[in-house]
PDB file of N, CA, C, O and CB in Angstrom:
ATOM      1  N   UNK A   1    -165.409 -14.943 -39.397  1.00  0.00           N
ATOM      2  CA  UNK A   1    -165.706 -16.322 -39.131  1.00  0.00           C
ATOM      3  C   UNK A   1    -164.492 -17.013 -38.481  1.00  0.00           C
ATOM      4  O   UNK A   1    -164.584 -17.600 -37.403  1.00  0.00           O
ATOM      5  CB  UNK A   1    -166.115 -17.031 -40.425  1.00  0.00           C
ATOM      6  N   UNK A   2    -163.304 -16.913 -39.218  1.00  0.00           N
ATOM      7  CA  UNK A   2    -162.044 -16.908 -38.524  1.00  0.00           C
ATOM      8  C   UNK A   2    -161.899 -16.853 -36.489  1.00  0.00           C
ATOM      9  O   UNK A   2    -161.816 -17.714 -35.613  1.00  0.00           O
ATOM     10  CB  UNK A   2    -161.390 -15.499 -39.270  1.00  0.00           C
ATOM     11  N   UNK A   3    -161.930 -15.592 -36.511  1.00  0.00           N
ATOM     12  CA  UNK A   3    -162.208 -15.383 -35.292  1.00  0.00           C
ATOM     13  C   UNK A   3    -163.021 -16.010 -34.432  1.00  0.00           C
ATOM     14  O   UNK A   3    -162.601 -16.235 -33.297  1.00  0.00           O
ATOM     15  CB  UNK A   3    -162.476 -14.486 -35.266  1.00  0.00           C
ATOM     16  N   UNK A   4    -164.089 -16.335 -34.742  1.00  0.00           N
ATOM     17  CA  UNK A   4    -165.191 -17.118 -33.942  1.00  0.00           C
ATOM     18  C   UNK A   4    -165.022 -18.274 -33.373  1.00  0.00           C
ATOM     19  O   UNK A   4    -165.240 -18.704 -32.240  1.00  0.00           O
ATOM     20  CB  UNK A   4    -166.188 -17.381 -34.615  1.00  0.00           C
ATOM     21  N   UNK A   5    -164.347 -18.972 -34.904  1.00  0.00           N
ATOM     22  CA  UNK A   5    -163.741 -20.302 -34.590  1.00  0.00           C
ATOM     23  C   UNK A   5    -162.801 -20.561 -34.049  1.00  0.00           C
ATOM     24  O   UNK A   5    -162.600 -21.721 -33.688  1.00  0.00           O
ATOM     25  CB  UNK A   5    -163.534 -20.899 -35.341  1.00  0.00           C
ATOM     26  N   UNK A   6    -161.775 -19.411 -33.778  1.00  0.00           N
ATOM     27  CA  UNK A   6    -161.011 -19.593 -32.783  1.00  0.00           C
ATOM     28  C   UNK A   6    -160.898 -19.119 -31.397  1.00  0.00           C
ATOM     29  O   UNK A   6    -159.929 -19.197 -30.642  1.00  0.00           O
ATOM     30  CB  UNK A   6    -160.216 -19.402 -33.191  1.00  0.00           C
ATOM     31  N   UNK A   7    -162.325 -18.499 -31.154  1.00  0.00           N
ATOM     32  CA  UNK A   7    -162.886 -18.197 -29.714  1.00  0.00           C
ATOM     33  C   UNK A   7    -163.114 -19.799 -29.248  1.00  0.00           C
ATOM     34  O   UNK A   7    -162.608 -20.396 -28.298  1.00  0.00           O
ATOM     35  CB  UNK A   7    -164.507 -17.119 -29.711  1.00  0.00           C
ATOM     36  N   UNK A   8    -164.030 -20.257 -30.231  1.00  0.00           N
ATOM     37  CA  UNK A   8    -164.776 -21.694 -30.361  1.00  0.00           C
ATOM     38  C   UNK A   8    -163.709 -22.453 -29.347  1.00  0.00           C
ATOM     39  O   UNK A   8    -163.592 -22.482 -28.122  1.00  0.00           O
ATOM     40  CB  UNK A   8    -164.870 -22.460 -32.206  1.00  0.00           C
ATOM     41  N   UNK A   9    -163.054 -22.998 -30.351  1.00  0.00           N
ATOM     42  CA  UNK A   9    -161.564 -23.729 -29.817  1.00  0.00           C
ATOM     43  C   UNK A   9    -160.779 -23.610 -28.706  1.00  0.00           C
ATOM     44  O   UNK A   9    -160.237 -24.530 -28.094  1.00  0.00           O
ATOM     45  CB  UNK A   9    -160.633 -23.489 -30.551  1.00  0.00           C
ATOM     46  N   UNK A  10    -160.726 -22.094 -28.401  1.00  0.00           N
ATOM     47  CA  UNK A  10    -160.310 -22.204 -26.701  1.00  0.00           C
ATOM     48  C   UNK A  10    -161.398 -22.067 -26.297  1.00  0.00           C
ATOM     49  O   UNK A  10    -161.304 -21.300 -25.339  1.00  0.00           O
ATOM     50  CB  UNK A  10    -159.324 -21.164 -25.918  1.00  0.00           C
ATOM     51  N   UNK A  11    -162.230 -22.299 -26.416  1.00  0.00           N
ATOM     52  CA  UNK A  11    -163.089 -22.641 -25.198  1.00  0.00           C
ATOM     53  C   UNK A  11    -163.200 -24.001 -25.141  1.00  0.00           C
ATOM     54  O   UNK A  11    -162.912 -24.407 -24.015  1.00  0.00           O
ATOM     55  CB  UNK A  11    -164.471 -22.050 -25.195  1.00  0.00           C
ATOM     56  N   UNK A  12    -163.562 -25.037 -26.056  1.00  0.00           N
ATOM     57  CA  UNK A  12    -163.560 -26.325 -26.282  1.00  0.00           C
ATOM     58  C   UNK A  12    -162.669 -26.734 -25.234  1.00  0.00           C
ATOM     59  O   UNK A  12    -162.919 -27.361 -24.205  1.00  0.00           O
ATOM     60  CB  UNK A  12    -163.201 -26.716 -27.643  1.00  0.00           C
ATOM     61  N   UNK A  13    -160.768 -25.925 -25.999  1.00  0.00           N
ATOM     62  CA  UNK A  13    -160.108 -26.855 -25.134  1.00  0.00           C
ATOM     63  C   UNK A  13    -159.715 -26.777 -23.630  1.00  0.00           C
ATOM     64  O   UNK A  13    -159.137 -27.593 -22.912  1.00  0.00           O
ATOM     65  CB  UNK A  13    -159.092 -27.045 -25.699  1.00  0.00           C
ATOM     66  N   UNK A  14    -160.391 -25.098 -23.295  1.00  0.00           N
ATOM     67  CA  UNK A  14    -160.790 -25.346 -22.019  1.00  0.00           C
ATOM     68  C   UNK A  14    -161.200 -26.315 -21.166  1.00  0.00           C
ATOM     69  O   UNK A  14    -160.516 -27.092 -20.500  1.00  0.00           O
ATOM     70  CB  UNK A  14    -161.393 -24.856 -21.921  1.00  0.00           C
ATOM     71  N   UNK A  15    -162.696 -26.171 -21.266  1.00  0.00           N
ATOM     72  CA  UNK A  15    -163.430 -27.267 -20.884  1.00  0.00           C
ATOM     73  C   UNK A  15    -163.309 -28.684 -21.475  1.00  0.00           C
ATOM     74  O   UNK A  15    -163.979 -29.492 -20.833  1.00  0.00           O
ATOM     75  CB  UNK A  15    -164.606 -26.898 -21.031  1.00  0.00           C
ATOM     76  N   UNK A  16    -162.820 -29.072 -22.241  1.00  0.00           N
ATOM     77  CA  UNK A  16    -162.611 -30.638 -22.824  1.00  0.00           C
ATOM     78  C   UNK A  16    -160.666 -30.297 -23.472  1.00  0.00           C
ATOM     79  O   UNK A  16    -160.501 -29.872 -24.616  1.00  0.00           O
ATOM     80  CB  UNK A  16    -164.251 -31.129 -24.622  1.00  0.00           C
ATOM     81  N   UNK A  17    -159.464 -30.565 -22.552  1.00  0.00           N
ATOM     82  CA  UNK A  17    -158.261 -30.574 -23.336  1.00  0.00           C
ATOM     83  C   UNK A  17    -158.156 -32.240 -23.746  1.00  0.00           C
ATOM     84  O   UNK A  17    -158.366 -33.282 -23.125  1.00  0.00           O
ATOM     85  CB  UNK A  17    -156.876 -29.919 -22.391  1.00  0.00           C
ATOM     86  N   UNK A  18    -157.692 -31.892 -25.204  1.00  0.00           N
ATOM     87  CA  UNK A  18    -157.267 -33.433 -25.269  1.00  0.00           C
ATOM     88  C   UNK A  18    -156.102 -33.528 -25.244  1.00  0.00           C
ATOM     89  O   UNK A  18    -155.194 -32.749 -25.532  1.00  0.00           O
ATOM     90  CB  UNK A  18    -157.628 -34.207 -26.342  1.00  0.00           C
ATOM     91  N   UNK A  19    -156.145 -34.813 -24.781  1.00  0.00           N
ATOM     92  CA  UNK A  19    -154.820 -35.625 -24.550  1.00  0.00           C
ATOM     93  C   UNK A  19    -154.198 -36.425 -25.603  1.00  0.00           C
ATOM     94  O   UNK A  19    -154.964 -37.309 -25.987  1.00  0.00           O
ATOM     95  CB  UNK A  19    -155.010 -36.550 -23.527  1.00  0.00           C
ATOM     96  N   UNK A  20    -153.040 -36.414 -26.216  1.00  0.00           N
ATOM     97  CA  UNK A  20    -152.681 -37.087 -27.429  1.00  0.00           C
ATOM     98  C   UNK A  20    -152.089 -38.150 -27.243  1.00  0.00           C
ATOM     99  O   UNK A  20    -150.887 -38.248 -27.489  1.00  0.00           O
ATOM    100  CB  UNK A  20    -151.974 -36.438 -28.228  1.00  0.00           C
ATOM    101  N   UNK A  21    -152.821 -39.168 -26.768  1.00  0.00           N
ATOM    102  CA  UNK A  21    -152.213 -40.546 -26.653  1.00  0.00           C
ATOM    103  C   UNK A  21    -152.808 -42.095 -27.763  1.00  0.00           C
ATOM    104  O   UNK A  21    -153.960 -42.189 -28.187  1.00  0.00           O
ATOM    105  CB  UNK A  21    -152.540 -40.844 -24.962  1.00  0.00           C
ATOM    106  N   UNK A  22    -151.789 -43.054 -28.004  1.00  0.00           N
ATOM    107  CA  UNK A  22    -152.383 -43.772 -28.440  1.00  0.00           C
ATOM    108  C   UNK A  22    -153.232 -44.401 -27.886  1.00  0.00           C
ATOM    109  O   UNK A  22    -153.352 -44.395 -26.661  1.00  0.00           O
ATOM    110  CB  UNK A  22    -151.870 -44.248 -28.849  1.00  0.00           C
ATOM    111  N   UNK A  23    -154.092 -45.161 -28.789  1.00  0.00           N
ATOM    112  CA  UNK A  23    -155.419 -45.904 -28.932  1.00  0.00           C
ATOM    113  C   UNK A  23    -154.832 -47.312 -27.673  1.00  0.00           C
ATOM    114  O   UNK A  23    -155.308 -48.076 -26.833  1.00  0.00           O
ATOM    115  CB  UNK A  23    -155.827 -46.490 -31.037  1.00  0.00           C
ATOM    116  N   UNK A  24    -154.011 -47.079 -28.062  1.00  0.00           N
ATOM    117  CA  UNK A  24    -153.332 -48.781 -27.534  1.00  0.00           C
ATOM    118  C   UNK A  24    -151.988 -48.778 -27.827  1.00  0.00           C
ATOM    119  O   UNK A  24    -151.367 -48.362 -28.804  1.00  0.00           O
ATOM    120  CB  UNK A  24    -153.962 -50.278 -28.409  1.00  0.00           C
ATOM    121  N   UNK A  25    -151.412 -49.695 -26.092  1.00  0.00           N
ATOM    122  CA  UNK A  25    -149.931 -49.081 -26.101  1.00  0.00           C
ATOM    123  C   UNK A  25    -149.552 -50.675 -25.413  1.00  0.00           C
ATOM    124  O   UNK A  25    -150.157 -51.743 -25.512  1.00  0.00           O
ATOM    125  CB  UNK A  25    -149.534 -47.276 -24.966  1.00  0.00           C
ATOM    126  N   UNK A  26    -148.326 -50.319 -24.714  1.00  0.00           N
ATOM    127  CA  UNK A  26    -147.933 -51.727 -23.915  1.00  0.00           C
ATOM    128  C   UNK A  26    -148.636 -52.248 -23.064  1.00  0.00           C
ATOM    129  O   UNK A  26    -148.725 -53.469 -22.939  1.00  0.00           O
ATOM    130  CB  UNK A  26    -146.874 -51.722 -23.226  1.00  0.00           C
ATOM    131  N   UNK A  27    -149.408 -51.183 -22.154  1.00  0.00           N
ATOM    132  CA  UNK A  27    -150.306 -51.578 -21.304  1.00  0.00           C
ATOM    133  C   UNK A  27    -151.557 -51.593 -21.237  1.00  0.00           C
ATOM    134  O   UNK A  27    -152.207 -51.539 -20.193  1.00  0.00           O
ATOM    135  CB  UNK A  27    -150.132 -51.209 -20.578  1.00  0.00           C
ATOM    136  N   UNK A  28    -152.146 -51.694 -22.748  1.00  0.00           N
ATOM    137  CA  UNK A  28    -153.202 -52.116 -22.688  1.00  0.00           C
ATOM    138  C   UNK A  28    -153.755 -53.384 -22.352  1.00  0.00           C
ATOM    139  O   UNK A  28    -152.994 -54.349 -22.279  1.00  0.00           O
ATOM    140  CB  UNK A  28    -153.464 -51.858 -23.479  1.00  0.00           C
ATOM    141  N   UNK A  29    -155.152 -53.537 -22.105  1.00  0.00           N
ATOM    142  CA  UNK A  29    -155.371 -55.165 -21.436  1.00  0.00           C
ATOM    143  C   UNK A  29    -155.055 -56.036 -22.698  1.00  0.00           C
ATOM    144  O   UNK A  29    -154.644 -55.300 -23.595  1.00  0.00           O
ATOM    145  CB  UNK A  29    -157.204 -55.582 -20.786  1.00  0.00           C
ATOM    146  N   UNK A  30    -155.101 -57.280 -23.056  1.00  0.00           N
ATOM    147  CA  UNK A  30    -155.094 -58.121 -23.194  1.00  0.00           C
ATOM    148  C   UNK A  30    -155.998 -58.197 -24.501  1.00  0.00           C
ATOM    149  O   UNK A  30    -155.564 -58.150 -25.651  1.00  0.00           O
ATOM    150  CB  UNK A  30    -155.236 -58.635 -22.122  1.00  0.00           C
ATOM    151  N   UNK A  31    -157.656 -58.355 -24.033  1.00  0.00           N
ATOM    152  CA  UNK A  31    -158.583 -58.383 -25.372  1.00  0.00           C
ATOM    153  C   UNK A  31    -158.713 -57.175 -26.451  1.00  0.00           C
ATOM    154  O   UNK A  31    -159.102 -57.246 -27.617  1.00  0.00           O
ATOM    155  CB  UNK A  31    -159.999 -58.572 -24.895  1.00  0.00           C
ATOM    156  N   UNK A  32    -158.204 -55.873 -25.601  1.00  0.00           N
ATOM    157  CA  UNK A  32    -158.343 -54.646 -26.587  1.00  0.00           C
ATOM    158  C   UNK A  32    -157.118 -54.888 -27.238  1.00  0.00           C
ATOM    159  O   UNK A  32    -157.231 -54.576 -28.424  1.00  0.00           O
ATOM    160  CB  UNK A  32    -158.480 -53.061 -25.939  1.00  0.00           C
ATOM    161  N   UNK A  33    -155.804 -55.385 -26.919  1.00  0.00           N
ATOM    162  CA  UNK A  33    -154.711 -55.378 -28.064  1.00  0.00           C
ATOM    163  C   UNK A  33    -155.115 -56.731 -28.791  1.00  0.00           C
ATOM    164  O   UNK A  33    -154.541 -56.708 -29.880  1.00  0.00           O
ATOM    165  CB  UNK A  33    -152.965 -55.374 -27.461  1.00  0.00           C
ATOM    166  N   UNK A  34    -155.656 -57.589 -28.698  1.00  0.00           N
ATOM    167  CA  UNK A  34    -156.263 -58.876 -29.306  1.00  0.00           C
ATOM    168  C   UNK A  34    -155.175 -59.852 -28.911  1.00  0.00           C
ATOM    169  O   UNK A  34    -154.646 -60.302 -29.928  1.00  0.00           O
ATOM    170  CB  UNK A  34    -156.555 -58.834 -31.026  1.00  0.00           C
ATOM    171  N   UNK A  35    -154.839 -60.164 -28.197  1.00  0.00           N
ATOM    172  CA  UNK A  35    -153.891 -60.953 -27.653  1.00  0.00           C
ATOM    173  C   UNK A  35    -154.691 -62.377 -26.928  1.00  0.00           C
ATOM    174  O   UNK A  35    -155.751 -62.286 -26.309  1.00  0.00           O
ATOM    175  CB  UNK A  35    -153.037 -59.977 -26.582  1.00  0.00           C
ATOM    176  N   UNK A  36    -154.070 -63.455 -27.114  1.00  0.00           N
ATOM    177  CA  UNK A  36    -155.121 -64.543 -26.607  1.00  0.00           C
ATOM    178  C   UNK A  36    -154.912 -64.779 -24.900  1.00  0.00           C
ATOM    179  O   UNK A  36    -153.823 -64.951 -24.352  1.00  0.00           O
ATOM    180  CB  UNK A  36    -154.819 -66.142 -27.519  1.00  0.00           C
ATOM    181  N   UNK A  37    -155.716 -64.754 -24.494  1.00  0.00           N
ATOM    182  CA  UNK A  37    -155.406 -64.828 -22.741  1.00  0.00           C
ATOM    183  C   UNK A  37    -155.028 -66.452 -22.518  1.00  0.00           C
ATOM    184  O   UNK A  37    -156.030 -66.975 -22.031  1.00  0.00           O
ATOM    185  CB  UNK A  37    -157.083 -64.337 -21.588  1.00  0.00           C
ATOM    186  N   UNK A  38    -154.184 -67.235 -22.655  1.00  0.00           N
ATOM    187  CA  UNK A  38    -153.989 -68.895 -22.770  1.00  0.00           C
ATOM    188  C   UNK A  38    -154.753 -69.521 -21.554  1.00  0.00           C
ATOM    189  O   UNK A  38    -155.458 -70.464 -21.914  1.00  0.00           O
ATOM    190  CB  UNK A  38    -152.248 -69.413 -22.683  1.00  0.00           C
ATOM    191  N   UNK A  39    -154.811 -69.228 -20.087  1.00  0.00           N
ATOM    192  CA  UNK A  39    -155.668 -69.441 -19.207  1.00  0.00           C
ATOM    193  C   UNK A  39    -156.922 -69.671 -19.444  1.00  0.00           C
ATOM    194  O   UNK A  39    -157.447 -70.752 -19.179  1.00  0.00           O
ATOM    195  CB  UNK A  39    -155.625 -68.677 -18.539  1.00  0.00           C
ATOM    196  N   UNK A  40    -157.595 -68.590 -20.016  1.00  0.00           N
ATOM    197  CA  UNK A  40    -158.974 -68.530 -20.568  1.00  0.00           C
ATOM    198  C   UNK A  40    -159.332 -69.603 -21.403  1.00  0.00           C
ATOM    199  O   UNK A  40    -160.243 -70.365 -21.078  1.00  0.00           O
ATOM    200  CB  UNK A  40    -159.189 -67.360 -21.304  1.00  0.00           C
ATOM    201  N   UNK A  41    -158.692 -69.735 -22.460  1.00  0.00           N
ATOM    202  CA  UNK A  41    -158.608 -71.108 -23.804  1.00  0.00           C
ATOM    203  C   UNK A  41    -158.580 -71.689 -23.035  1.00  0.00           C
ATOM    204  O   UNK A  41    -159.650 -71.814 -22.440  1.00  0.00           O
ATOM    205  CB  UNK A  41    -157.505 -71.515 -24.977  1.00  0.00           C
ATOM    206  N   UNK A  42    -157.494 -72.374 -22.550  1.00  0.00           N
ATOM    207  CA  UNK A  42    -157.212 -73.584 -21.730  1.00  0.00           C
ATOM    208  C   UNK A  42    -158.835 -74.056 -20.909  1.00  0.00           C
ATOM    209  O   UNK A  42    -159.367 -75.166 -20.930  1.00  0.00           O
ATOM    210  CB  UNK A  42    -155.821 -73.105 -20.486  1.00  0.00           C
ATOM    211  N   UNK A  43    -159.204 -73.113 -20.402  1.00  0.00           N
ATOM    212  CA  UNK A  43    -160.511 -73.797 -19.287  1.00  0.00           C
ATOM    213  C   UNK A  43    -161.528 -73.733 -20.357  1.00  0.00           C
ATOM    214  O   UNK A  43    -162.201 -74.762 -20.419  1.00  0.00           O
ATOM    215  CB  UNK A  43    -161.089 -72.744 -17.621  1.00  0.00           C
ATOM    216  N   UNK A  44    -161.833 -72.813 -21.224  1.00  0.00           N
ATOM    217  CA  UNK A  44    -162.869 -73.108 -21.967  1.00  0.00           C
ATOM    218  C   UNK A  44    -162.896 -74.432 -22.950  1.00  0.00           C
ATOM    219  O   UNK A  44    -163.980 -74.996 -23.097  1.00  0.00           O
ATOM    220  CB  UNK A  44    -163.038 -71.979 -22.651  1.00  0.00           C
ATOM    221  N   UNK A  45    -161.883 -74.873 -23.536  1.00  0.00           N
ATOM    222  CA  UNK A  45    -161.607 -75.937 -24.384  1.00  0.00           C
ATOM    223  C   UNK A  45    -161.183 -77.194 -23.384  1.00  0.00           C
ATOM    224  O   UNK A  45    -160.988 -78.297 -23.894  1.00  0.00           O
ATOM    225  CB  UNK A  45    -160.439 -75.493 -25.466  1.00  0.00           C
ATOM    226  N   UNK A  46    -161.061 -77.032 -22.129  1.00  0.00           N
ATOM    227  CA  UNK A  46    -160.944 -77.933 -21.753  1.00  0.00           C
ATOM    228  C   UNK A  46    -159.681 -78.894 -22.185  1.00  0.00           C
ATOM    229  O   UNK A  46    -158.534 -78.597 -22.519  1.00  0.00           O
ATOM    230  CB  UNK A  46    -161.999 -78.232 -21.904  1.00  0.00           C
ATOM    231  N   UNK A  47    -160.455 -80.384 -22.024  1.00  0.00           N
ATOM    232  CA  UNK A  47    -159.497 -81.612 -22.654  1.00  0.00           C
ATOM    233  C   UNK A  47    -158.969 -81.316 -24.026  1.00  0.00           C
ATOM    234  O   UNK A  47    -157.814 -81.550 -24.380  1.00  0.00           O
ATOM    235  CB  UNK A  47    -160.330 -83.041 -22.814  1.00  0.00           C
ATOM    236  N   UNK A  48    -160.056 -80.698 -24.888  1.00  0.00           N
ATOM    237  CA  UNK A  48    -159.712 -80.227 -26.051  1.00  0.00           C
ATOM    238  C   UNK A  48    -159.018 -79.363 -26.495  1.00  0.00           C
ATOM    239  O   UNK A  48    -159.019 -78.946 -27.653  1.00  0.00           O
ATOM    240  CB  UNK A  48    -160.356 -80.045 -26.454  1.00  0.00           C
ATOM    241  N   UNK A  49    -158.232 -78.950 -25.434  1.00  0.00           N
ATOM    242  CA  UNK A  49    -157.698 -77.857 -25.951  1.00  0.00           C
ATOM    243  C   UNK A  49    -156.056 -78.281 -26.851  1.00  0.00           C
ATOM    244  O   UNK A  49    -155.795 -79.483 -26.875  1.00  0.00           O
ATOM    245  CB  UNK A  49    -157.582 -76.792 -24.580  1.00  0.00           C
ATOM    246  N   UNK A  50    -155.067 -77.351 -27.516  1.00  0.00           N
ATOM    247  CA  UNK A  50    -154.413 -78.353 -29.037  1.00  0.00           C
ATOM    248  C   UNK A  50    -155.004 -79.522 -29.347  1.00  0.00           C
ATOM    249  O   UNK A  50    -154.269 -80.175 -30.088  1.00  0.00           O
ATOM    250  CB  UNK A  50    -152.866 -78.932 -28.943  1.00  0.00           C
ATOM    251  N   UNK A  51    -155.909 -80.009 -29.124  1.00  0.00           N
ATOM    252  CA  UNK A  51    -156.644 -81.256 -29.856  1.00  0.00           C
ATOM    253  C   UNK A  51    -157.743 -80.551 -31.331  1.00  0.00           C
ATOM    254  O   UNK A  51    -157.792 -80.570 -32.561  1.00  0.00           O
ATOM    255  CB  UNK A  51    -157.841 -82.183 -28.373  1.00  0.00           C
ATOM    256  N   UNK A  52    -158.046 -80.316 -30.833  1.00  0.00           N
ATOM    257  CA  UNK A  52    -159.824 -79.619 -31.609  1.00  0.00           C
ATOM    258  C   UNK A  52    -159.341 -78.057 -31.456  1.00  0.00           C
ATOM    259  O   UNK A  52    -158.618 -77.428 -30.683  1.00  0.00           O
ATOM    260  CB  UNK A  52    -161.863 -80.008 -30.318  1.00  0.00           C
ATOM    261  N   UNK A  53    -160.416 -77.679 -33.021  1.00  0.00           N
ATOM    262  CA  UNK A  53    -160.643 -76.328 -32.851  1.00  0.00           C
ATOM    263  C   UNK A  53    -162.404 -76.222 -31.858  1.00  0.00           C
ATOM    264  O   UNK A  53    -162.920 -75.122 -31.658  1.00  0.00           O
ATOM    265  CB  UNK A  53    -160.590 -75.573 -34.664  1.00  0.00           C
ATOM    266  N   UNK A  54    -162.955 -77.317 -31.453  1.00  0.00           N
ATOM    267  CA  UNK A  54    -164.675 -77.400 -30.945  1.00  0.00           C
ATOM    268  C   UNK A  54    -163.840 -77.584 -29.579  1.00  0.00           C
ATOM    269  O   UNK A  54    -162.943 -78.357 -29.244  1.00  0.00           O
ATOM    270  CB  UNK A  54    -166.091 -78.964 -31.620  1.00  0.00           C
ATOM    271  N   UNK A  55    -164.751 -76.197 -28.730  1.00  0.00           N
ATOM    272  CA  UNK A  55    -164.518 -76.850 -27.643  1.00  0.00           C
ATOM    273  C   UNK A  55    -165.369 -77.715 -26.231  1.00  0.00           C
ATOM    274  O   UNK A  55    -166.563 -77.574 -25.968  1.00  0.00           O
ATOM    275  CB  UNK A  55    -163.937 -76.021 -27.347  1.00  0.00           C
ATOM    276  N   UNK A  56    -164.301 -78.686 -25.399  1.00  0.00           N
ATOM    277  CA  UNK A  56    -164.719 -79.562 -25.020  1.00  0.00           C
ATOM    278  C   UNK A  56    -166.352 -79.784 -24.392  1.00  0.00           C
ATOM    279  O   UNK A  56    -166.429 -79.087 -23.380  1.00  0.00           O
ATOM    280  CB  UNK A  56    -163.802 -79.731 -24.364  1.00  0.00           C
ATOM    281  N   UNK A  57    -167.359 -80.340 -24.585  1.00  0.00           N
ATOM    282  CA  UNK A  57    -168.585 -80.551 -23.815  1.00  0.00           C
ATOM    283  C   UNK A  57    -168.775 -81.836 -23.547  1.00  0.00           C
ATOM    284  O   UNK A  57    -168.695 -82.790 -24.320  1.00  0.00           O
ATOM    285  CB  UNK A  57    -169.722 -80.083 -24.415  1.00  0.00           C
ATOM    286  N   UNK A  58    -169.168 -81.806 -21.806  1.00  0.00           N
ATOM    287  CA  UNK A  58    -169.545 -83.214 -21.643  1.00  0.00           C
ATOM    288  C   UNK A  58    -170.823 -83.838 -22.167  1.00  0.00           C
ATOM    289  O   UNK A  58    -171.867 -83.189 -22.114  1.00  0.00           O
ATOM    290  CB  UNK A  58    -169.558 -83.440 -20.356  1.00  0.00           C
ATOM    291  N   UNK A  59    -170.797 -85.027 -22.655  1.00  0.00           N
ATOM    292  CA  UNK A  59    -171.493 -85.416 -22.570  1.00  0.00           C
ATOM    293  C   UNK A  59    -173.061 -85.246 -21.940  1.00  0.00           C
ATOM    294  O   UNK A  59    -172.946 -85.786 -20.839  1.00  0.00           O
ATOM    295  CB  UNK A  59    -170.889 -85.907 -22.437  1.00  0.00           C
ATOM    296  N   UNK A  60    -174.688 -84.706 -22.077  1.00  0.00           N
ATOM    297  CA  UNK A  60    -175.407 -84.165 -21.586  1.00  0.00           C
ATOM    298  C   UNK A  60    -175.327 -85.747 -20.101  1.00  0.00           C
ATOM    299  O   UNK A  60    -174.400 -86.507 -19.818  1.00  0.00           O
ATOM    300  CB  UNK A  60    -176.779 -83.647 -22.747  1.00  0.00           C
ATOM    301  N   UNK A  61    -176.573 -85.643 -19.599  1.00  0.00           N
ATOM    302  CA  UNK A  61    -176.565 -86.585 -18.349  1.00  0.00           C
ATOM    303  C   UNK A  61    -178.222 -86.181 -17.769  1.00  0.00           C
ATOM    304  O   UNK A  61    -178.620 -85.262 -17.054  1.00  0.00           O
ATOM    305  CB  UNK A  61    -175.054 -86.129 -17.045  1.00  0.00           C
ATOM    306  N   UNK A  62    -179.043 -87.501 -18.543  1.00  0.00           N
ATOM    307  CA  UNK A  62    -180.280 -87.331 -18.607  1.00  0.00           C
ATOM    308  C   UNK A  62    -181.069 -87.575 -17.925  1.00  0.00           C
ATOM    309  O   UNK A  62    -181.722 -88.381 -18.588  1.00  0.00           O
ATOM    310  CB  UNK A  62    -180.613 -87.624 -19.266  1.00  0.00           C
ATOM    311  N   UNK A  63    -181.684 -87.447 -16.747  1.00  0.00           N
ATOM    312  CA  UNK A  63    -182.232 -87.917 -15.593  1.00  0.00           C
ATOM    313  C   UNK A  63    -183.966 -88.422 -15.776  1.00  0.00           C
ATOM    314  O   UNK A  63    -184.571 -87.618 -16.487  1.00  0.00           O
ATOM    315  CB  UNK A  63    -181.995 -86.685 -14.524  1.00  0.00           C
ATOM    316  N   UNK A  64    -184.719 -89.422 -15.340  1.00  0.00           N
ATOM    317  CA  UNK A  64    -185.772 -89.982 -15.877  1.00  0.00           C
ATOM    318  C   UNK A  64    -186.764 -88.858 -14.770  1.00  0.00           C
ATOM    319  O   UNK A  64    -186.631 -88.579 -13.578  1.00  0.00           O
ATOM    320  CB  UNK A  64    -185.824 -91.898 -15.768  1.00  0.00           C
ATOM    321  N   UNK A  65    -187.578 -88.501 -15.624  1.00  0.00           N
ATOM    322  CA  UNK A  65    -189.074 -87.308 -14.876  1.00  0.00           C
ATOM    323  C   UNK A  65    -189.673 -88.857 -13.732  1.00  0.00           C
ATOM    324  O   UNK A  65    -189.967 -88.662 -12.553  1.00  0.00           O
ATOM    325  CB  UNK A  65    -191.070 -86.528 -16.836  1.00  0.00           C
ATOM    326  N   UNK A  66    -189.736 -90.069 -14.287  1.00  0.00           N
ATOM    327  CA  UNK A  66    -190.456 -90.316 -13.003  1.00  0.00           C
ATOM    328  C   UNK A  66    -189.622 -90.552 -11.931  1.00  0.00           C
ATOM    329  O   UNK A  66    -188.546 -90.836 -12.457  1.00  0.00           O
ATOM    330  CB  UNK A  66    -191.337 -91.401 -13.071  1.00  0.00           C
ATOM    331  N   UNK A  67    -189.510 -90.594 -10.897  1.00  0.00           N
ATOM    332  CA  UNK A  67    -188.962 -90.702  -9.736  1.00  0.00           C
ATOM    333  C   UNK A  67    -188.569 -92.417  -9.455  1.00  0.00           C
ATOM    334  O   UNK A  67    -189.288 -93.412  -9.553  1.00  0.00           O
ATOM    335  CB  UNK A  67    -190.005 -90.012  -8.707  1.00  0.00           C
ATOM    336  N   UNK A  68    -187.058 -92.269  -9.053  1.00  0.00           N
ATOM    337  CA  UNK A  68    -186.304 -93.608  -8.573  1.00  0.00           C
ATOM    338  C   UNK A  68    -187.190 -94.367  -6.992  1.00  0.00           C
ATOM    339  O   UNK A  68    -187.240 -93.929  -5.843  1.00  0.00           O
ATOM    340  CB  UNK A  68    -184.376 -93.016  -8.131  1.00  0.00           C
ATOM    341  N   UNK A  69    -187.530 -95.096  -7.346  1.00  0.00           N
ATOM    342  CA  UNK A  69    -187.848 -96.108  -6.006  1.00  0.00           C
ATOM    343  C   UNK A  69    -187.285 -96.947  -5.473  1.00  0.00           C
ATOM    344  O   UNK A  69    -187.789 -97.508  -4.500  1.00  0.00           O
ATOM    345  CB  UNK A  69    -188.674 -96.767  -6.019  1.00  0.00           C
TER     346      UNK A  69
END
């Protein structure tokens, strides 16, 4: 059984060698190391942003179904 399993294995790492690297290093992006992108916040929160943890929405802006004359 021995043997088999180590036919198994080089063949595996034939066709599939792995590579022993971390998951996540210096150059990973940004959201996979969980790092906050401040650009991103900034436009999504808007005015609100260090103000509020809610971020900013205008006001809706309701237009009348019948038509202006």
């Amino acid at each position: 059984m021995d043997c088999l399993n180590q036919k198994l294995r080089r063949e595996v790492d034939r066709v599939n060698p792995s590579i022993n690297l971390p998951p996540v290093d210096a150059r990973s992006p940004d959201l996979k190391v969980g790092i906050v992108n401040i650009p991103g916040v900034q436009q999504q929160y808007g005015r609100n942003f260090g103000v509020s943890v809610a971020p900013y929405r205008p006001p809706p802006v309701f237009s009348s179904p019948i038509g202006h004359r």
